[in-house]
N, C-alpha and C positions, 0 to 999 in steps of 0.2 A: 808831529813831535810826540816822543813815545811819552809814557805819562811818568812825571818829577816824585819821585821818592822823597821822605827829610832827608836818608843819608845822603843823595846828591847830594837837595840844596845845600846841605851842611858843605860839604865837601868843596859846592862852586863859592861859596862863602867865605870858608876859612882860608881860600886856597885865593883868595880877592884881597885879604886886608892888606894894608899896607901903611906907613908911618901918614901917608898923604888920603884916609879913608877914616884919619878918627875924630874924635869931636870931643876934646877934654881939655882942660885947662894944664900947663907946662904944672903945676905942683901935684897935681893927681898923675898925670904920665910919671914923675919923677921919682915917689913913691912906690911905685909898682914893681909887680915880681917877674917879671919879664917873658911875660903871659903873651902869645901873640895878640888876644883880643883884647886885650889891654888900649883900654879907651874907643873901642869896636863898636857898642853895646843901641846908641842913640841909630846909627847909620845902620848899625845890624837889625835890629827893630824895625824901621821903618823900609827896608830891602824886600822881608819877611813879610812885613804888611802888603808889599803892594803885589806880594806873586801869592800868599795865602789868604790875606784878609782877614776879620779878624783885629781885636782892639789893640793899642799900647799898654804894657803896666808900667809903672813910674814909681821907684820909690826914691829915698835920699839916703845917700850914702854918708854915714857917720863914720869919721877916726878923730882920737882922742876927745869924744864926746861933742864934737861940732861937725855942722853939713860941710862936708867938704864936695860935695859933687850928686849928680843924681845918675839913677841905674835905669835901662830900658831892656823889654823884655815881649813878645808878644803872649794872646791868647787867641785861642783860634775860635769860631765863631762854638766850636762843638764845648769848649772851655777849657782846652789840652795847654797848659805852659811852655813854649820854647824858648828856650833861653840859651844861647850859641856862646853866652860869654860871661858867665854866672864864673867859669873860674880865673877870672880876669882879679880879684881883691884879692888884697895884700893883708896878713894876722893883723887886726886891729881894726878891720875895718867891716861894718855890719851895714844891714840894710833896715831900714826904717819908713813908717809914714806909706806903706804899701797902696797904690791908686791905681785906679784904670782909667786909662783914656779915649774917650770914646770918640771923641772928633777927628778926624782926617787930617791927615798933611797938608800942610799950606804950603806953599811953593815959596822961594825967598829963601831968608832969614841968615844967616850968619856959620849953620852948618849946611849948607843948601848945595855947594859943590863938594865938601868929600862924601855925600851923600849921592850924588851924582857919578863921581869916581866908581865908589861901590856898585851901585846898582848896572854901572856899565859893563862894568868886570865879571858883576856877575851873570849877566844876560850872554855874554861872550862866553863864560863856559860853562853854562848849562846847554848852551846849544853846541860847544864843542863836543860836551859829553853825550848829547844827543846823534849827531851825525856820527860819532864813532860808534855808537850801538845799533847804528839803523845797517 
């Protein structure tokens, strides 16, 4: 397999999400500026982690002065920021309480398959995009 660029991954990424691949509560989707990564961010994170490596960062997403949700984002082990869906927020709404996560995915939990979803989608074309370059 030839070696993975970010624009790929980017590419096999944005070109994966789908209504069935996000992880957000119906009043944060409802809000939104109809951003495809719009609710992307937890599954995009942790996709990112497992073909880069590399920690989570975590902040809390504020609108109108209360947490209405939390933002995911990776760092790469060299300390580079990716963040695939930074323009996913809608005017009013800021990031706060900035964290890194340094523990590893647990398997399970409640976002466990569109997590699943994604990471299949995107495994399917990054090696699409591979066999057509070879």
């Amino acid at each position: 397999m030839p070696t993975l660029t970010l624009n790929t991954i980017e590419a096999a990424v944005r070109s994966s999400w789908g209504p069935d691949t996000t992880f957000a509560s119906a009043d944060y989707m409802a809000r939104g500026n109809g951003q495809p990564s719009r609710g992307q961010c937890g599954t995009t994170a942790l996709v990112l982690q497992g073909l880069l490596g590399g920690d989570l960062m975590v902040a809390d997403v504020e609108h109108d002065g209360r947490v209405a949700g939390v933002h995911y984002w990776n760092v790469t082990a060299g300390g580079i920021e990716l963040d695939l869906t930074r323009d996913q927020f809608s005017p009013g709404e800021s990031l706060t309480n900035v964290r890194r996560v340094t523990t590893r995915r647990n398997s399970g939990g409640s976002g466990e398959q569109p997590f699943l979803r994604l990471q299949e989608r995107v495994t399917a074309a990054l090696r699409s995009q591979s066999s057509s370059s070879s």
